[in-house]
Structures are given as C-alpha cells and as structure tokens.
VEXFI-948002 format. One line per 5 residues: number of its first residue (from 1); their letters; for each residue x, y negated, z of N, C-alpha, C, O. Coordinates in Angstrom, 3 decimals. Atoms other than C-alpha are relative to their C-alpha. Layout:
# residues N
NUM> a> X/Y/Z/X/Y/Z/X/Y/Z/X/Y/Z  ...
//
This chain:
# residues 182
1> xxxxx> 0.848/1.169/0.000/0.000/0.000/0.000/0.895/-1.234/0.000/1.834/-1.456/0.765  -1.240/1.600/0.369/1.726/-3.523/-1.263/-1.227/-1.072/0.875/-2.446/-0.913/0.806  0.946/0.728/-0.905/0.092/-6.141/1.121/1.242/-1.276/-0.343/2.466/-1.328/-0.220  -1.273/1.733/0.504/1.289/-10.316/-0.328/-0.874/-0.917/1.091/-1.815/-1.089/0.316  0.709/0.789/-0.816/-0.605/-12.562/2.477/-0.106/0.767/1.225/0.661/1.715/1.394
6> xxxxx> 0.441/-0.342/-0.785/-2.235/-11.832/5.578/-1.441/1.129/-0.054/-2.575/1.030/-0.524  1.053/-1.099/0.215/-3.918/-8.449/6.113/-0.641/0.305/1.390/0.181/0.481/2.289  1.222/-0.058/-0.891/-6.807/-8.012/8.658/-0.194/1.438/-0.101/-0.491/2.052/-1.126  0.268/-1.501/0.286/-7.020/-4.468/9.745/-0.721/0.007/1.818/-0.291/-0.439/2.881  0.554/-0.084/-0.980/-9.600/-3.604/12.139/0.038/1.588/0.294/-0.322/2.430/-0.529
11> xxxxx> -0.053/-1.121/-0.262/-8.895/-0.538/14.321/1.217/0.580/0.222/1.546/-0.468/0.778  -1.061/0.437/0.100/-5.266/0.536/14.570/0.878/0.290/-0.917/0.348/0.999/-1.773  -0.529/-0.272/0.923/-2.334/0.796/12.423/1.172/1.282/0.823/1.653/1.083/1.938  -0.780/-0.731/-0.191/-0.154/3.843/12.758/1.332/0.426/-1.027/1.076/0.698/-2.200  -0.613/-0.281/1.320/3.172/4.594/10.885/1.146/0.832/0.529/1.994/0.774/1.420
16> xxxxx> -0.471/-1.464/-0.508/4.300/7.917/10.671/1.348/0.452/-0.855/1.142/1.048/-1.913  -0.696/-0.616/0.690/7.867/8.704/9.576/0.218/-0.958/-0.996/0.437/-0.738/-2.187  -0.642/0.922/1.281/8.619/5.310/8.099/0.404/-0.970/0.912/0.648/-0.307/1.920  -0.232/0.367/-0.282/9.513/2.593/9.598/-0.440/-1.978/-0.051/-0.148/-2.378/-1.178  0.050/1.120/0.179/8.474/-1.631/10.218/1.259/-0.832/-0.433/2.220/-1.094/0.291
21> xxxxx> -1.167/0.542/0.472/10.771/-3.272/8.365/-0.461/-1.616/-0.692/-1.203/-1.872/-1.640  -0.173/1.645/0.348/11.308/-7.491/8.289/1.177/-0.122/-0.186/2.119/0.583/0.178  -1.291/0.896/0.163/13.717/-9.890/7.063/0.444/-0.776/0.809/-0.261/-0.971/1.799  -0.311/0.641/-1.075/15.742/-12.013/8.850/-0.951/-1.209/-0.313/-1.312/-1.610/-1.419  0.611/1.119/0.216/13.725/-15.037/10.111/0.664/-0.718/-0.029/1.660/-0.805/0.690
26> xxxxx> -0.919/1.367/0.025/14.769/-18.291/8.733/-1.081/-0.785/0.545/-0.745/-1.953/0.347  0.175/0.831/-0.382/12.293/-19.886/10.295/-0.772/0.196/1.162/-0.507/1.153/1.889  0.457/-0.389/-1.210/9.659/-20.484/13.090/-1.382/1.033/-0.018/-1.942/1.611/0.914  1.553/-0.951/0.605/6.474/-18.525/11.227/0.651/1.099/-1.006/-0.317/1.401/-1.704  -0.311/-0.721/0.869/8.381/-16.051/8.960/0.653/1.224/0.466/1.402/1.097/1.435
31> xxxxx> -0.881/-0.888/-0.673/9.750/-12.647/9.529/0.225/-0.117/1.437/1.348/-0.294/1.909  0.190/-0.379/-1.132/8.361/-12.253/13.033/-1.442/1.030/0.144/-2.457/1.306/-0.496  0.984/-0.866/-0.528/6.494/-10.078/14.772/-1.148/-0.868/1.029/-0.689/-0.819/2.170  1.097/0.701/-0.912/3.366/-12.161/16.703/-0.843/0.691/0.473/-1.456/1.505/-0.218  0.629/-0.574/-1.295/1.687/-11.052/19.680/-0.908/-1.070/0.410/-0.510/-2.207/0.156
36> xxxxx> 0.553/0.909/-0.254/-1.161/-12.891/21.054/-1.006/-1.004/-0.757/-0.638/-1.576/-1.783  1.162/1.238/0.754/-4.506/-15.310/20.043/0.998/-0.779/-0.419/1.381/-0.871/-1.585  -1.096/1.174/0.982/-1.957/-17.860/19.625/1.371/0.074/-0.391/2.161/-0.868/-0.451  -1.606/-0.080/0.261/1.330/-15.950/18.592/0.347/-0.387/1.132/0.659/-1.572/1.253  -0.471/0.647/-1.537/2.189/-16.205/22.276/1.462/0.745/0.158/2.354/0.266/0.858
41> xxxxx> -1.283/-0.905/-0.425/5.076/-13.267/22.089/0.448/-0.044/-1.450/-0.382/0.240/-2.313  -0.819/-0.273/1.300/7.816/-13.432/18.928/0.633/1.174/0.363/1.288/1.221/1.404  -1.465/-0.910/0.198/9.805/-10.437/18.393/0.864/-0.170/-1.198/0.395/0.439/-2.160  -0.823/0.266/1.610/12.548/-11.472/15.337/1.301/0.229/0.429/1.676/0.516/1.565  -1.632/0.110/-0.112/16.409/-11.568/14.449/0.101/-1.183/-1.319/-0.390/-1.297/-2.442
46> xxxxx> 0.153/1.126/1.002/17.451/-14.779/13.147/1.398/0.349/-1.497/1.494/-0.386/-2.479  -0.572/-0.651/0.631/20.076/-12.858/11.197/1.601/0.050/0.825/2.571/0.651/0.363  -1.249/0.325/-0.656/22.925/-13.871/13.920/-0.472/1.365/1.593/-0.147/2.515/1.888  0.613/-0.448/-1.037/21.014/-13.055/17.081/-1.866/0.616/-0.049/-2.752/0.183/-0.786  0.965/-0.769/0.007/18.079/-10.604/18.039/-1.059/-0.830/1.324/-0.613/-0.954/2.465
51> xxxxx> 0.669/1.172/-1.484/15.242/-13.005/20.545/-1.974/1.174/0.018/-2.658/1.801/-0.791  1.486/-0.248/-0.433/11.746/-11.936/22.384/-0.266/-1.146/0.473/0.374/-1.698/1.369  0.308/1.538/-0.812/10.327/-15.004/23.173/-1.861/-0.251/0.578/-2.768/-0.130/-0.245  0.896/-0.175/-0.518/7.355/-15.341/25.385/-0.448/-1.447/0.173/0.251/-2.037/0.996  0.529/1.313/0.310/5.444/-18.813/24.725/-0.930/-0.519/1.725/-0.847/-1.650/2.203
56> xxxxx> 1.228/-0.448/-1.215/2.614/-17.916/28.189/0.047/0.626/0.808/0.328/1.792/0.532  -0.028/-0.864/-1.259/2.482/-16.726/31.572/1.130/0.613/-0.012/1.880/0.159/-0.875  -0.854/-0.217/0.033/5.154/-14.548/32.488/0.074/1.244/-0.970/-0.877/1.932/-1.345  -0.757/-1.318/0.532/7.527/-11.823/30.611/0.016/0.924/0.983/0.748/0.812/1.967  -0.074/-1.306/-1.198/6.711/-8.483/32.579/0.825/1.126/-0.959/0.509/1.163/-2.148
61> xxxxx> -0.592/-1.368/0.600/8.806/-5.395/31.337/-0.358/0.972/1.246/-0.096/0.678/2.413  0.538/-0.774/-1.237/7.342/-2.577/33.456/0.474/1.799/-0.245/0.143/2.486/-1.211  -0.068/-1.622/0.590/8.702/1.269/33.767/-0.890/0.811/1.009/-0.347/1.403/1.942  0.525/-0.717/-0.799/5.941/2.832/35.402/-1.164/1.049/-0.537/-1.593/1.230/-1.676  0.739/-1.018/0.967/3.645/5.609/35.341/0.869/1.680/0.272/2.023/2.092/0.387
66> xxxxx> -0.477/-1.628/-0.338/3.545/9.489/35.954/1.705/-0.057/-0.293/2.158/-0.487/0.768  -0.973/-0.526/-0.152/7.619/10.242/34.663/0.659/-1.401/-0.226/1.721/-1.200/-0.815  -0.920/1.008/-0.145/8.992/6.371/34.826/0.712/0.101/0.941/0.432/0.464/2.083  -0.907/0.157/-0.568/12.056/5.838/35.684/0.488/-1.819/0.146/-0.306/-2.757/0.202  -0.798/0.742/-0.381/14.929/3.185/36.249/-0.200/-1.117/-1.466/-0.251/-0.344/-2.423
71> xxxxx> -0.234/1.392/0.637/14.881/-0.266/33.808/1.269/-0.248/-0.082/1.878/-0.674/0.899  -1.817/-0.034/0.373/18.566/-0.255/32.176/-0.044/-1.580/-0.629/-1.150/-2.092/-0.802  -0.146/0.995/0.911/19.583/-3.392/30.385/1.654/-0.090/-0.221/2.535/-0.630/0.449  -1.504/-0.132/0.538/22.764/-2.602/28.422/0.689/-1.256/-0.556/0.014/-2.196/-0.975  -1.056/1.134/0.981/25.418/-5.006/26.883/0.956/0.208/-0.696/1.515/1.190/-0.209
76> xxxxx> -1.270/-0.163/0.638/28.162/-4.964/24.715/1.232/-0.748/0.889/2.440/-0.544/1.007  -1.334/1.174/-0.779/30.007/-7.618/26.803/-1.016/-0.556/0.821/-1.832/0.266/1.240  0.698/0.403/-1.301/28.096/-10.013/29.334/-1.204/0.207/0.284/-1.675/0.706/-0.738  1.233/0.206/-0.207/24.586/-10.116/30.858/-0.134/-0.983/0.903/0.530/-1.113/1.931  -0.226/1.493/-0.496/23.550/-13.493/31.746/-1.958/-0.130/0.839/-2.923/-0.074/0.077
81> xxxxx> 1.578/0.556/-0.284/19.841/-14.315/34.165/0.056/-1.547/-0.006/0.578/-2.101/0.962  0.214/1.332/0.013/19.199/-17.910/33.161/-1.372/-0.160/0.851/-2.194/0.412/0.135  1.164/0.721/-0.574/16.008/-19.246/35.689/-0.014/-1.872/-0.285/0.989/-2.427/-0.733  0.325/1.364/0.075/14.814/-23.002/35.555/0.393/-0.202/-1.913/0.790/-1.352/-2.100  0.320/-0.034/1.381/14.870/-22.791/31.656/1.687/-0.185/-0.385/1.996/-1.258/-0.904
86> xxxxx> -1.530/0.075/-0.034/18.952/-22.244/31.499/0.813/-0.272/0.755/1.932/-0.173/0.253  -0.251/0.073/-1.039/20.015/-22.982/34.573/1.025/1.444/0.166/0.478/2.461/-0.259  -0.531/-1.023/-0.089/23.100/-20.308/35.440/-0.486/0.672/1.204/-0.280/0.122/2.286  0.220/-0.350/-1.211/21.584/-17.823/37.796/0.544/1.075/0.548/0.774/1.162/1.755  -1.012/-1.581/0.011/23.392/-14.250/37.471/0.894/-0.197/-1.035/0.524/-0.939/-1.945
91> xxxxx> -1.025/-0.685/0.919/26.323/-13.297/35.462/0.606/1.139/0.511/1.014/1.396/1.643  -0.424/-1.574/-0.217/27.338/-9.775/34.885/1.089/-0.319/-1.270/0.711/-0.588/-2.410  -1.539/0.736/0.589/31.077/-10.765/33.354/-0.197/1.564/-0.300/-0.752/2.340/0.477  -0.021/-1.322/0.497/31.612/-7.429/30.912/1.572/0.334/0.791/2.458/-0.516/0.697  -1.608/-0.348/-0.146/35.021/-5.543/32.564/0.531/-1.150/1.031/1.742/-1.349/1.127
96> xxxxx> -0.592/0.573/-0.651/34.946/-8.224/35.225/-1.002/-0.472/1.153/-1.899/0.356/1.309  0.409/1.117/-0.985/33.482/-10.436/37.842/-1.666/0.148/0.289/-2.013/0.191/-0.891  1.828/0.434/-0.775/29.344/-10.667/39.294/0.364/-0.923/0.475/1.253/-1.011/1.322  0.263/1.676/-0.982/28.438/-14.615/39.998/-1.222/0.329/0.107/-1.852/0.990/-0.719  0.911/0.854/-0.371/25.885/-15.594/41.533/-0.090/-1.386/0.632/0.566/-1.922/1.525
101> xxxxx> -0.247/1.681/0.208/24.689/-19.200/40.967/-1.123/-0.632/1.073/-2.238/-0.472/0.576  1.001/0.861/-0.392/22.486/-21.329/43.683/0.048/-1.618/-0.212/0.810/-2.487/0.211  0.095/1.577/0.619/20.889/-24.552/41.720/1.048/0.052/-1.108/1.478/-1.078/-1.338  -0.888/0.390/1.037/23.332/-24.012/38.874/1.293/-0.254/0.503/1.973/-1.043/-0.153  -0.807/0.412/-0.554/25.965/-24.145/41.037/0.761/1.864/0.378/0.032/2.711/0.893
106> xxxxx> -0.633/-1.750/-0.213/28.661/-20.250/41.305/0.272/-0.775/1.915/0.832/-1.787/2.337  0.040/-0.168/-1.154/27.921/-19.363/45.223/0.881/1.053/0.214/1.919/0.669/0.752  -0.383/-1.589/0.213/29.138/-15.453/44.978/0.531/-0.076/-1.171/0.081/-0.607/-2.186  -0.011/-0.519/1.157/31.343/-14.075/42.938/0.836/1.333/0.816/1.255/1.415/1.971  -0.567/-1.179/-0.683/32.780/-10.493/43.174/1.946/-0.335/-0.657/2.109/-1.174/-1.543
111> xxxxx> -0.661/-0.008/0.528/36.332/-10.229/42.441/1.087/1.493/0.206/0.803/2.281/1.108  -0.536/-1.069/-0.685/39.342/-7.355/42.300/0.604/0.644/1.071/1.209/1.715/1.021  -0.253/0.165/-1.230/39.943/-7.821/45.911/-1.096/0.261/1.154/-0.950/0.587/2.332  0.747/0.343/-1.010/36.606/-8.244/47.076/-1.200/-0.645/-0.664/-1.846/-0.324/-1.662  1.204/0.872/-0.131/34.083/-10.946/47.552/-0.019/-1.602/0.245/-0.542/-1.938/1.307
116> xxxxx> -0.465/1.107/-0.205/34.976/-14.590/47.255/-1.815/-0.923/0.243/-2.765/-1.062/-0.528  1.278/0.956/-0.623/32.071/-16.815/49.250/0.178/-1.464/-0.585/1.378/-1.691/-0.426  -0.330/1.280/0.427/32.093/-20.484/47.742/1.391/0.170/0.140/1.833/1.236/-0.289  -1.716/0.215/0.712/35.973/-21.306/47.654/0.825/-0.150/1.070/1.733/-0.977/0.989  -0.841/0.118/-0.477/37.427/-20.634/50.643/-0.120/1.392/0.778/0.969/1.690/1.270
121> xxxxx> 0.199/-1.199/-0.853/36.125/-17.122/52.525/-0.150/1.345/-1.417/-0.768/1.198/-2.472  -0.798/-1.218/0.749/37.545/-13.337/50.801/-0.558/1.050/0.877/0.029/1.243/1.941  -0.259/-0.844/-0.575/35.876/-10.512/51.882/0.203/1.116/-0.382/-0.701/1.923/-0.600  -0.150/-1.532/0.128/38.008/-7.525/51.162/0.383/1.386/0.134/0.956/1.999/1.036  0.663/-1.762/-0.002/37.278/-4.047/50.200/0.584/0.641/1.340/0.074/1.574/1.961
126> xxxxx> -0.568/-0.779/-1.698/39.430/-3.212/53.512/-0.781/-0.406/1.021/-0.578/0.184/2.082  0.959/0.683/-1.319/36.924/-5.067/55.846/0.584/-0.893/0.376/0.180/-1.423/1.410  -1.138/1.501/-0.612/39.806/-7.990/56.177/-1.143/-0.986/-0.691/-1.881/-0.657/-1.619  1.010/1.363/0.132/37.674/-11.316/55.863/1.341/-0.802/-0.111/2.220/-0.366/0.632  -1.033/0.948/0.309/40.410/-14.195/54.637/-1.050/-1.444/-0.084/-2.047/-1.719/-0.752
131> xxxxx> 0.401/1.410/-0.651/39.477/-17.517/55.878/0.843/-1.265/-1.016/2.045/-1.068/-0.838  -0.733/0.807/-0.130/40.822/-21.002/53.838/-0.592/-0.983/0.543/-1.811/-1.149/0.488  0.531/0.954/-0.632/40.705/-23.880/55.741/-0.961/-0.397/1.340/-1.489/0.607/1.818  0.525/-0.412/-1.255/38.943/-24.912/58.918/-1.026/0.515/-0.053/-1.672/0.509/-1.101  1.252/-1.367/-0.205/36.113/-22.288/60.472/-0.386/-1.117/0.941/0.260/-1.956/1.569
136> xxxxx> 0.837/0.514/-1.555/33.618/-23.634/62.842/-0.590/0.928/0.211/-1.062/1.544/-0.745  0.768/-1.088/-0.401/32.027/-21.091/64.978/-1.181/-1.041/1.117/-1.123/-1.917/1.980  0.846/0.567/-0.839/29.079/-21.936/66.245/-0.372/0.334/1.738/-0.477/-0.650/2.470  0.134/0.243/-1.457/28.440/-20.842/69.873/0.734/1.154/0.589/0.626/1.243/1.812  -1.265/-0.920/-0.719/31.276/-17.720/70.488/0.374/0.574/-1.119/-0.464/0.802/-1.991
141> xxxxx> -0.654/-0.831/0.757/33.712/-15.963/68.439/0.410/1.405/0.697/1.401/1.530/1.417  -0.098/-1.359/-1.040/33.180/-12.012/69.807/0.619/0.634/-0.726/0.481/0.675/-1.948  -0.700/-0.987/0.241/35.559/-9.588/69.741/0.323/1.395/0.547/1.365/1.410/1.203  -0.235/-1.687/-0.451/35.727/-5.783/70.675/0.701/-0.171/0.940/1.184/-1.270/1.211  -1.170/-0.403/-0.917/37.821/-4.307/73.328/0.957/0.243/-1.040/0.701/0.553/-2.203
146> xxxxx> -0.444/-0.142/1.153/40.664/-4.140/71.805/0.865/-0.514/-1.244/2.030/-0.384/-1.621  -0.349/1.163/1.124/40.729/-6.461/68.991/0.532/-1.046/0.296/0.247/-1.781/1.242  -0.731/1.510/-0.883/43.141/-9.206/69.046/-0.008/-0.827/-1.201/0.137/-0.339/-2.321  0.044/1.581/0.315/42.939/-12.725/67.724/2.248/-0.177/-0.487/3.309/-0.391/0.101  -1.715/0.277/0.232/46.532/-12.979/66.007/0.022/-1.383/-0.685/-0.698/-1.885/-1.549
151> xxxxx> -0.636/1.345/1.065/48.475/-16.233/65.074/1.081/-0.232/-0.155/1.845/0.121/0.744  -1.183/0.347/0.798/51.233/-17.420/63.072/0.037/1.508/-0.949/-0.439/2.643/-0.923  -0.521/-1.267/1.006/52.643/-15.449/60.342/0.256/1.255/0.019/0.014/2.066/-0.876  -0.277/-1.557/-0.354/53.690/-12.440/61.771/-0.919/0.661/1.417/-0.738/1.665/2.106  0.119/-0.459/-1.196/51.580/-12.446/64.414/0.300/-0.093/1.228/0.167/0.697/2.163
156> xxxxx> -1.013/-0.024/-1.435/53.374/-13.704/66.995/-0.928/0.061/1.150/-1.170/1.091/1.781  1.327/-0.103/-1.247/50.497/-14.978/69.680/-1.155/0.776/-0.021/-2.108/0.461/-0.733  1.263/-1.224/-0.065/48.075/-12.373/70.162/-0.524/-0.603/1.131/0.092/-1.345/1.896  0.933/0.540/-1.137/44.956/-13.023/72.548/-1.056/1.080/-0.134/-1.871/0.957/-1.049  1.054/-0.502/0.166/42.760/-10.222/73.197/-0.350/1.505/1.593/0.626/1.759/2.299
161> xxxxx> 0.014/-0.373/-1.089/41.335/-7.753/76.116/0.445/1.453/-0.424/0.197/1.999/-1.499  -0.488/-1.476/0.015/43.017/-4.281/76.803/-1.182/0.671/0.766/-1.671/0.432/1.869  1.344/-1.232/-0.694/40.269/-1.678/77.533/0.710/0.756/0.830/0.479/0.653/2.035  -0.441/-1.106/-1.443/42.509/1.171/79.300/0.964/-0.650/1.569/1.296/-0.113/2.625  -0.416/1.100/-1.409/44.035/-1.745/81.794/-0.922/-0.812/0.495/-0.812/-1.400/1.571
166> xxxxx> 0.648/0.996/-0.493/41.122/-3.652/81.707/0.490/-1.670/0.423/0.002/-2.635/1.013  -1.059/1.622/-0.155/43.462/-6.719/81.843/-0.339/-0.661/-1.791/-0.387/-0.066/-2.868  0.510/0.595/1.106/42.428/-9.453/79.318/1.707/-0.473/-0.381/2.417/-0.406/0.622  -1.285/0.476/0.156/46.147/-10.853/77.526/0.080/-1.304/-0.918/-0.761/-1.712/-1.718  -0.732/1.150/1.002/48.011/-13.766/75.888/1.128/0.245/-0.032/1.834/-0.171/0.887
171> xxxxx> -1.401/-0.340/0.533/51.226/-12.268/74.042/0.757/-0.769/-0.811/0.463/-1.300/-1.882  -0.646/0.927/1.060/53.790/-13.973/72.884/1.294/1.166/-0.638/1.967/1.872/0.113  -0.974/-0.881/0.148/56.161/-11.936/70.941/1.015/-0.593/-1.190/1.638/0.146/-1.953  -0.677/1.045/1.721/57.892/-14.536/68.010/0.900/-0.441/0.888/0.711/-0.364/2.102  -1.080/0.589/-0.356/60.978/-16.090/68.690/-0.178/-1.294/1.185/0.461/-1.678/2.165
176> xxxxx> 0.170/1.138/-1.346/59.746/-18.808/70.717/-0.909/0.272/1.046/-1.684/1.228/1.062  0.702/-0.072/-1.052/58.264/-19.425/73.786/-1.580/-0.479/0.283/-2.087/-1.536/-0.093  1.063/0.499/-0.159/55.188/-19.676/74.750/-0.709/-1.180/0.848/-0.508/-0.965/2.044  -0.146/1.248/-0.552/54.016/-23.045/75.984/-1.529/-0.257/0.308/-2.408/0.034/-0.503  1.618/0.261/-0.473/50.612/-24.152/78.046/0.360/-1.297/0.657/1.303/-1.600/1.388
181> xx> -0.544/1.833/0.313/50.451/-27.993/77.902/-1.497/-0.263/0.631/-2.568/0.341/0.578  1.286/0.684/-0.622/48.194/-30.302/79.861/-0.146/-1.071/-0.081/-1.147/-1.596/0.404
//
C-alpha cells in the first residue's frame, strides 16, 4: 500500500515482519512520529542526534507488570539528568566520575579515591575522611575508646582515652616538647 498525504485508519495498524521506516527530520512537522490530540510526544532523528520530546504533563517510562524488571539506560560515553529545563543535575562521566549538581551548582562528585564533598572534605574508600581547611564542629567531636585525635605530620600529639588503663592521655612523641600555655 503507497500512502502520499495523511492516512486516517480507524482501528489498529499492525506490521508484521517489516519494519516503520522514516527519514531524517529536517524539520519540526516532517519525519516524526506524533503522539497525542496535539502531537504532544515526537519520536525522530534529526540525522545527527536521536530526541523523544514530550510537549505535556510529564515523561513516565514505566517497567511494570507481571515479569517487569529493572529500567537500564545505556550510553556509549556520558549520561547526563538535566532538571529546571537544562540545569546540570546528574552526570554519569563514561570511565569516570558521578556529579551531583544542587541549583546548577557540582555538590558530589565520586572520584578514584573516594568521595569529594564540595571542595574541601575526601571521603576515602578506607573510611579515612580528609578535611581542607577549617572544620567547625558543632556541639562535640566524639571519639571511641581508643581512637586518638593525632596532630602534626607524623603524628606527633596524640589526645585520646586508653580503655585497658582507663586513663584518658596527651602524648607527645615529636621532637619537641610539649608546651601548656596560659
């Protein structure tokens, strides 16, 4: 069947063992697929890039139902969630990095270390947390039995409580002395 205009088929169309086949669209009415009273959903390829574009209410993709499963969304290289109509909100960096953006702004990102928090806190994969710049703690900084509070480079002043003495300490073990100033 050769069809040159618009064909009106009441009831549905089925096609068995062939295939829908369009051209690339060059424009905004041509070589698309329209969904909707008012063409509300495009499906096309403008011959560069492949677009679904949803004009109304929201875009639902749904896998459900007796044997649904999991919702994949593959890439060749990045996957990007734009919200607020482009606004950066996810990036899935191909072979690298997860941001996440609050307000258009990278909050999170993952990196091969870890977990970099805005631009100065690292937390990694060993459970070490890396701090730059000053910390404010708000109403105690708790620490295990145990666990000690180290400073300077190597460690020198340690501050922390011994469980099998039950004695709380302040070690000095660096070349210099330790000094309590009033």
């Amino acid at each position: 069947v050769a069809i040159s205009g618009i064909a009106t088929i009441n009831g549905g169309v089925q096609i068995a063992g062939g295939n829908l086949s369009l051209q690339d669209s060059g424009g905004a009415t041509d070589d698309r697929i329209t969904i909707g009273a008012g063409g509300d959903l495009h499906i096309y390829h403008d011959g560069t890039d492949s677009y679904v574009s949803n004009a109304t209410g929201d875009l639902r993709l749904f896998s459900v139902g007796g044997s649904a499963d999991d919702v994949l969304i593959r890439a060749q290289d990045d996957i990007e969630l734009q919200p607020d109509n482009g606004e950066a909100g996810i990036k899935v960096i191909g072979g690298g990095a997860v941001e996440l953006y609050h307000h258009n702004v990278k909050a999170v990102e993952t990196t091969a270390d870890g977990i970099l928090v805005g631009t100065g806190v690292t937390i990694q994969k060993n459970g070490n947390v890396a701090i730059a710049g000053v910390t404010t703690v708000g109403t105690a900084l708790s620490l295990g039995d145990d666990k000690k509070a180290q400073f300077g480079n190597s460690g020198d002043l340690k501050i922390y409580h011994d469980s099998s003495s039950g004695q709380s300490r302040i070690e000095e073990s660096g070349p210099s002395v330790l000094k309590i100033m009033g």
